[in-house]
N, C-alpha and C positions, 0 to 999 in steps of 0.2 A: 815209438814211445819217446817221453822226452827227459830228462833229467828229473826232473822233478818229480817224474813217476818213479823214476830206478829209484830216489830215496824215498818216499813214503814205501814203497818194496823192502827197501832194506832196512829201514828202521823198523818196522813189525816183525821179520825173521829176527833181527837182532836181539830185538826181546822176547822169543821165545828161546833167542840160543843163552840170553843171561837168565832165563826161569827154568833151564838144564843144568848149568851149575851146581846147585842142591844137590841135586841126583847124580852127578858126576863124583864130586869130590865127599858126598854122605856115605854112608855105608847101606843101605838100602836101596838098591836099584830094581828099575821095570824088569819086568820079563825078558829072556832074550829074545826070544819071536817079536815083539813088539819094539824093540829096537831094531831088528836085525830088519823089519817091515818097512819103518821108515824110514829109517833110512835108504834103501834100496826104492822107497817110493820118493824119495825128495833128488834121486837123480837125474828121473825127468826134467825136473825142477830146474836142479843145476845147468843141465844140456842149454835150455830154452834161455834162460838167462841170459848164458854165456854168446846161445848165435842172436840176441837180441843186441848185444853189445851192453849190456846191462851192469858193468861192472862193480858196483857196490851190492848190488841184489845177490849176483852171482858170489861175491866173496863170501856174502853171509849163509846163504844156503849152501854153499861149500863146508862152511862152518857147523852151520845146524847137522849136513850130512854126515861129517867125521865127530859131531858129538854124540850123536845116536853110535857110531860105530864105536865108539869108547866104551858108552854104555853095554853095549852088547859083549864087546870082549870081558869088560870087567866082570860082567853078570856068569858070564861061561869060565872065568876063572875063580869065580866064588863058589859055581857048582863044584869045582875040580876037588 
């Protein structure tokens, strides 16, 4: 792959990691299963990226991955 592809990669994960924000810092978050899914499905993700050498892509779905994991905690400490 060439550069040009890592960014149009990471500018699309980007903007689903800035249309996570709402849901991060609102007081109503997703389900935990449903965070706790994708995240754990967007490690693939991350893996591939990273032996792609893909370095903007992989940053951001690193990103997308631990905001799903935020989500999920937060949502497991509202149930508490």
């Amino acid at each position: 792959m060439h550069h040009w592809q890592d960014l149009v990669l990471a500018i699309s994960v980007f903007a689903f990691n800035v249309a996570l924000i709402p849901s991060v810092v609102g007081k109503q978050k997703p389900r935990m299963m449903t965070s706790v899914l994708t995240a754990l499905f967007l490690v693939p993700e991350v893996i591939v990226f990273f032996s792609l050498s893909l370095w903007y892509s992989f940053t951001m779905a690193l990103i997308n991955a631990l905001l799903w994991t935020v989500l999920a905690v937060q949502r497991y400490m509202q149930a508490r």
